[in-house]
C-alpha positions as CSV (number, residue, x, y, z in Angstrom):
1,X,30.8,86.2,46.2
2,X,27.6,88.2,45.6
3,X,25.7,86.2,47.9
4,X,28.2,85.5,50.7
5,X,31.2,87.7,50.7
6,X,31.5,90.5,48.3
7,X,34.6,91.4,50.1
8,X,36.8,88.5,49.4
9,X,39.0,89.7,47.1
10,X,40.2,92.4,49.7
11,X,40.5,90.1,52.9
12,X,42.2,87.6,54.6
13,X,40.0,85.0,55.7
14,X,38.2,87.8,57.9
15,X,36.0,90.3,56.7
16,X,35.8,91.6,60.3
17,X,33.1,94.8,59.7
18,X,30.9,91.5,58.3
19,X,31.9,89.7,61.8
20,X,31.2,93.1,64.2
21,X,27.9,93.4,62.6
22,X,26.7,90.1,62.6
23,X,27.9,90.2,66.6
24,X,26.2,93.5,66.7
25,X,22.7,91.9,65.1
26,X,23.1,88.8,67.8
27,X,23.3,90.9,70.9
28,X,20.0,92.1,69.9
29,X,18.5,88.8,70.4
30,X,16.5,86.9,67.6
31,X,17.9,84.8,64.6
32,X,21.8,84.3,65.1
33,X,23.4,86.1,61.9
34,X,26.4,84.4,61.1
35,X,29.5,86.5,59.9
36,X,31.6,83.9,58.0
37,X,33.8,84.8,55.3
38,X,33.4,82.1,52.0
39,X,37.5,81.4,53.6
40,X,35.9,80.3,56.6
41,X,33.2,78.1,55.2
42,X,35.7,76.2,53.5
43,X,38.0,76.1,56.0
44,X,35.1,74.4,57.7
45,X,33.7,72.1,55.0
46,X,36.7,70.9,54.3
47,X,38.2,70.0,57.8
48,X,35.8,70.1,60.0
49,X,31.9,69.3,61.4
50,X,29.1,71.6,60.7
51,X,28.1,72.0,64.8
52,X,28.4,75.8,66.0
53,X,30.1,75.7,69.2
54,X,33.5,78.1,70.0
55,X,36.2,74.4,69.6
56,X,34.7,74.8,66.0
57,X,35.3,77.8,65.5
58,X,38.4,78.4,67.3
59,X,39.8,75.7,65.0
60,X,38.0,77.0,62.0
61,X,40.1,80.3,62.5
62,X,43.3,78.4,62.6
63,X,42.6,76.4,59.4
64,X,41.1,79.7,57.6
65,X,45.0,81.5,58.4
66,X,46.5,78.3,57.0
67,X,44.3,78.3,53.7
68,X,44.3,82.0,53.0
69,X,48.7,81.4,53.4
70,X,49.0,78.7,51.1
71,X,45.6,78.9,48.8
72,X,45.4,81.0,46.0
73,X,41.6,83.2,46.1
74,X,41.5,81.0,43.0
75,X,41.9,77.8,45.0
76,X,39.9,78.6,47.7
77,X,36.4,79.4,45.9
78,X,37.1,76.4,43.6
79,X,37.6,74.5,46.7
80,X,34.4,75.9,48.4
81,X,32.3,75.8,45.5
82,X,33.2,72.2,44.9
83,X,32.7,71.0,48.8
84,X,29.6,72.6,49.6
85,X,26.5,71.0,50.0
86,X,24.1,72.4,47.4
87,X,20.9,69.7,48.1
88,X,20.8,66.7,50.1
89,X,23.4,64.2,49.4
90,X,24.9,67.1,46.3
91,X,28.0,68.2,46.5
92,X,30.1,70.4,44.3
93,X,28.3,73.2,41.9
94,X,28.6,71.0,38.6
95,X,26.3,68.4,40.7
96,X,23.9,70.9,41.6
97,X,23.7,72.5,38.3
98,X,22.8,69.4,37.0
99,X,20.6,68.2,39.6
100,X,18.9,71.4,40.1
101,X,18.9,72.5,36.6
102,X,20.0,69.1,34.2
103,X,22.6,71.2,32.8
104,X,26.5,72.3,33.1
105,X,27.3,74.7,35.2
106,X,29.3,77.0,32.4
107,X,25.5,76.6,30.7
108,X,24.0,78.3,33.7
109,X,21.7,81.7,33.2
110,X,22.5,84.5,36.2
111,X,19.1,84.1,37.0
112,X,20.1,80.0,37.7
113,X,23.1,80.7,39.5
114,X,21.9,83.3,41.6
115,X,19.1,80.5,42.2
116,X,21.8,78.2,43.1
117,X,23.5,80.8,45.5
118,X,20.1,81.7,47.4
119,X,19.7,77.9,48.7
120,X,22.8,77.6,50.5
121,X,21.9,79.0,53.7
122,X,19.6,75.7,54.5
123,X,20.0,73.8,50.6
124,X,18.1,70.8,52.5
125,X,14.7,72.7,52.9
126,X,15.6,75.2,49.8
127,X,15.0,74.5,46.2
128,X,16.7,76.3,43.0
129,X,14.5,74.8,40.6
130,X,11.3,75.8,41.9
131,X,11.5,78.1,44.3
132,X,9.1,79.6,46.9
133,X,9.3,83.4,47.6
134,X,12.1,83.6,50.6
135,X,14.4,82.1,47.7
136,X,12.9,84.0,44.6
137,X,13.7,87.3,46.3
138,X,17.0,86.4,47.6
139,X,17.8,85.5,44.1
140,X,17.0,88.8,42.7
141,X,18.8,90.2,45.6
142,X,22.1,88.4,45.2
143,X,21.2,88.8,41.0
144,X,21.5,92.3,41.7
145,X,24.6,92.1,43.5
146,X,26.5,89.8,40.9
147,X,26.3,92.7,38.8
148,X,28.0,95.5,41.3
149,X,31.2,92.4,42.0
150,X,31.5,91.9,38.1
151,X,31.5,96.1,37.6
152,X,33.6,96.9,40.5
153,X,35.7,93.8,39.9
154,X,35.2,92.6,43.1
155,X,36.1,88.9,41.6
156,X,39.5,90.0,40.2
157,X,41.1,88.1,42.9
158,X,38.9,84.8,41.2
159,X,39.3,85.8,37.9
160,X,43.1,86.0,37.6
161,X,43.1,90.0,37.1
162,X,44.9,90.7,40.7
């Protein structure tokens, strides 16, 4: 949540200040800024292909209404967290704790799973376990952050406390 959608707790499926600025950043040209919600990426993961093209998404939209209706927040970060790619061929955040880390994933440090969380934007050319600098200061970045969701209770929604 810290790393891709502090908000989740409080929307549904759509974070759409995230999705205005991200259209916002495009306009201006440069890297495209994606503004998906962690709804969306599973919606996506799970049931369809990775391609960015407007069929995609339109359908993505669809399946994120019909997740966020029948999924608990509970179910839906499980779900994500278990279906999302995490290194080549690793799938599922036990695997990549173990294969970025050799351990459990309840055995993780915050310093490890913030680690874990900075790879995902490309976890094919990222590593966790020893990383360069883009991913070393994303981690203290998103480190930082796990700490304002835990003290607001952002996560209560994940946690059971909502």
């Amino acid at each position: 949540m810290a790393a891709e959608d502090a908000r989740f707790c409080s929307h549904h499926g759509f974070d759409m200040e995230a999705i205005q600025k991200a259209l916002d950043h495009n306009a201006e040209g440069g890297r495209i800024r994606g503004g998906s919600t962690i709804s969306q990426q599973t919606a996506k993961n799970v049931f369809l292909w990775p391609s960015r093209d407007w069929v995609r998404k339109g359908l993505e939209a669809g399946y994120t209404v019909l997740i966020e209706t029948v999924w608990s927040k509970r179910r839906i970060m499980e779900v994500y967290l278990n279906v999302v790619e995490w290194a080549p061929g690793v799938y599922g955040a036990q695997a990549a704790s173990r294969h970025w880390f050799g351990k459990d994933a309840d055995e993780l440090t915050p310093r490890e799973a913030a680690r874990l969380a900075a790879i995902l934007p490309a976890p094919r050319r990222y590593k966790a376990a020893s990383p360069g600098p883009y991913v070393r200061r994303r981690a203290s970045r998103i480190q930082a952050a796990m700490g304002t969701v835990r003290g607001d209770g952002l996560n209560a929604c994940v946690l059971g406390r909502r």
